[in-house]
C-alpha positions as CSV (number, residue, x, y, z in Angstrom):
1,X,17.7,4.9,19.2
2,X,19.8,4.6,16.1
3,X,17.8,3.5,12.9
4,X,19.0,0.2,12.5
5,X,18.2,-0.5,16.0
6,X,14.8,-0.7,15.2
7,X,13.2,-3.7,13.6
8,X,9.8,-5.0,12.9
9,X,9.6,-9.1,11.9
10,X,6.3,-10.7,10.8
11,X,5.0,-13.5,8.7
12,X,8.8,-13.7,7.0
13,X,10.7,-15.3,4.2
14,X,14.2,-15.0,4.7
15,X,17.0,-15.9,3.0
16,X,21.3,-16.0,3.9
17,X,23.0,-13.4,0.8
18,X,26.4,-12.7,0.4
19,X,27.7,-9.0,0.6
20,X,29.7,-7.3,-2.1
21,X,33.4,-6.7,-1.2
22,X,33.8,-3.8,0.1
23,X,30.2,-3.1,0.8
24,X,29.0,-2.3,4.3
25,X,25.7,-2.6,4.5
26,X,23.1,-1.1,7.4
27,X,20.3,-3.2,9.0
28,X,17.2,-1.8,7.6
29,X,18.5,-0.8,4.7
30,X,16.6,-2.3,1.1
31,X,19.9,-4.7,-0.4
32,X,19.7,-6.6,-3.7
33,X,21.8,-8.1,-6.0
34,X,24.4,-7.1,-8.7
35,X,25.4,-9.7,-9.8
36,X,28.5,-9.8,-7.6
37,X,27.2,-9.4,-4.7
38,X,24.3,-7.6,-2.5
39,X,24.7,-3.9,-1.9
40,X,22.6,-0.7,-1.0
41,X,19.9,-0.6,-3.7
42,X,19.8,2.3,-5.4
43,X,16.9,3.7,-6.8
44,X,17.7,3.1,-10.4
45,X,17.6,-0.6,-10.4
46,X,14.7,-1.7,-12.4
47,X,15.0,-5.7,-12.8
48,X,16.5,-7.0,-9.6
49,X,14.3,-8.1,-6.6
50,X,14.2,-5.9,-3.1
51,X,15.6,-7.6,-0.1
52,X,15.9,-6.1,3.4
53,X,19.0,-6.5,5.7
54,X,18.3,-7.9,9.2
55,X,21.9,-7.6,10.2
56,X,24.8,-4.5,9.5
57,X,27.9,-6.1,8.0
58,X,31.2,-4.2,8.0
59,X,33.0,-5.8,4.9
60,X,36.4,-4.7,6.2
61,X,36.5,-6.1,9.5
62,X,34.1,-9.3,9.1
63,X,35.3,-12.3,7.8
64,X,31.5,-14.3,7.2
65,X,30.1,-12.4,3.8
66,X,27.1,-14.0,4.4
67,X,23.7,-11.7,6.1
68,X,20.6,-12.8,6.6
69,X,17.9,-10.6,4.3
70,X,14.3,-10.8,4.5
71,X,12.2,-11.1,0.6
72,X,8.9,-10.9,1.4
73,X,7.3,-10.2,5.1
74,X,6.6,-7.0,7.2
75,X,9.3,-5.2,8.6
76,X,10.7,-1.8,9.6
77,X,12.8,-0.1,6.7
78,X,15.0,3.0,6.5
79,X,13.1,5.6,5.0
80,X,14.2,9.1,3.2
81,X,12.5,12.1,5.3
82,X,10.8,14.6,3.8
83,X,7.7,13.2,2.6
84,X,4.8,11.3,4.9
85,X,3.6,8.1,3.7
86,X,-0.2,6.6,4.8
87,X,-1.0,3.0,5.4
88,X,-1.7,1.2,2.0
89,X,0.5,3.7,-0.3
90,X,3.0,2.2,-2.6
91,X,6.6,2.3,-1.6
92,X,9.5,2.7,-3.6
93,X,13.4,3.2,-3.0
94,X,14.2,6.9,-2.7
95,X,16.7,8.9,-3.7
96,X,19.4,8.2,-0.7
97,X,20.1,4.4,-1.7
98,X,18.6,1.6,0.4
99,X,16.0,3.9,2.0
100,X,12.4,4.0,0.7
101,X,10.4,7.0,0.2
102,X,6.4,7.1,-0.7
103,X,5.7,6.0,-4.7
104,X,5.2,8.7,-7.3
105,X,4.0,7.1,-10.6
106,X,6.0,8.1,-14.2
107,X,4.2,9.4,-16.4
108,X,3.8,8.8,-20.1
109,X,5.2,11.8,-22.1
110,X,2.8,14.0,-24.3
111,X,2.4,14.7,-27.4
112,X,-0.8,15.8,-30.1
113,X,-1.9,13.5,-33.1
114,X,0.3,14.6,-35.4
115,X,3.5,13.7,-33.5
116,X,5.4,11.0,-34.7
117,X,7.4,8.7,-33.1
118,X,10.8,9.6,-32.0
119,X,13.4,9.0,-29.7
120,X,12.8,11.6,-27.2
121,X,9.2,9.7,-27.0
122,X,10.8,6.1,-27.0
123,X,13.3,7.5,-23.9
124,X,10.4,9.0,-22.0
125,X,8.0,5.7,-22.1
126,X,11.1,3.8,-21.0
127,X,11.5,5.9,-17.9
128,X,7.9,6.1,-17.1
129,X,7.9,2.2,-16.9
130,X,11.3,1.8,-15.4
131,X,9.4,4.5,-12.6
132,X,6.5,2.5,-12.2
133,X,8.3,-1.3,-11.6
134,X,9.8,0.3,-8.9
135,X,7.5,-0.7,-6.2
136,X,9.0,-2.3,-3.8
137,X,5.7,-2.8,-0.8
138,X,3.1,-1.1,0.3
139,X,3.0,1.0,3.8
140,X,2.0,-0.7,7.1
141,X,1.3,2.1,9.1
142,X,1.6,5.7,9.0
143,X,5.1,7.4,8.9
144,X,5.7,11.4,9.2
145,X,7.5,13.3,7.0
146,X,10.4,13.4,9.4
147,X,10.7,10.0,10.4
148,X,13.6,7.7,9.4
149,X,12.0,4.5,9.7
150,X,9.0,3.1,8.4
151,X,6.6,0.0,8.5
152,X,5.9,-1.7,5.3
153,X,4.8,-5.1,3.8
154,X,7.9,-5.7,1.6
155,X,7.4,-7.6,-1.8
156,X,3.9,-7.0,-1.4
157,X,2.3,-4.4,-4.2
């Protein structure tokens, strides 16, 4: 069974979105919007809402732009291998874009008393936050490190 074949739906708001020219897009796979269009989040975005695709779209030979995308509900997501997430951990998009992988909090950078402020301090607060607005859900149920799919309540954190 291919990964986009498999798809959880429960207690859903969906929405139609238009695809980005030239974007193909995966069912399963975490989408959102550049401003020209929805595409493969990567996991870089910090101010732009998570939506999942409920339907693959093949820009180059589909003529309707338009998918339907879930915002908030339970569903089944693509998910980067490699690390096991457990029910009720924080989910955010992983390295590959458009797949999630477990949560891992930025942290602040350090310094002693006498530091003063400076940019390298000013950089490494702003990607600590950026990190932790990532969140896109929490977990539904247990996924192995090796699996490519896995259950999550999206927009909820």
């Amino acid at each position: 069974m291919a990964v986009g074949d498999i798809l959880a739906e429960g207690l859903m708001v969906v929405e139609k979105v238009t695809v980005k020219a030239s974007e193909d897009i995966e069912k399963g796979e975490l989408i959102y919007n550049d401003g020209a269009g929805f595409l493969a989040m990567p996991n870089t975005v910090v101010n732009a809402r998570a939506y999942m695709a409920l339907e693959a779209h093949a820009y180059s030979t589909e003529s309707d732009h338009s998918i339907r995308a879930l915002l908030i509900g339970k569903c089944t997501v693509q998910k980067v291998t490699g690390t096991a997430i457990k029910e009720g951990q924080r989910v955010m998009v992983g390295a590959t874009a458009g797949e999630i992988n477990l949560f891992v909090k930025g942290d602040a950078p350090t310094g002693g008393v006498d530091t003063y402020y400076t940019t390298a301090i000013e950089a490494g607060v702003q990607t600590m936050a950026d990190t932790n607005i990532r969140v896109v859900g929490i977990c539904a149920a247990d996924a192995a490190s090796d699996d490519t799919v896995c259950d999550i309540w999206l927009g909820v954190y």
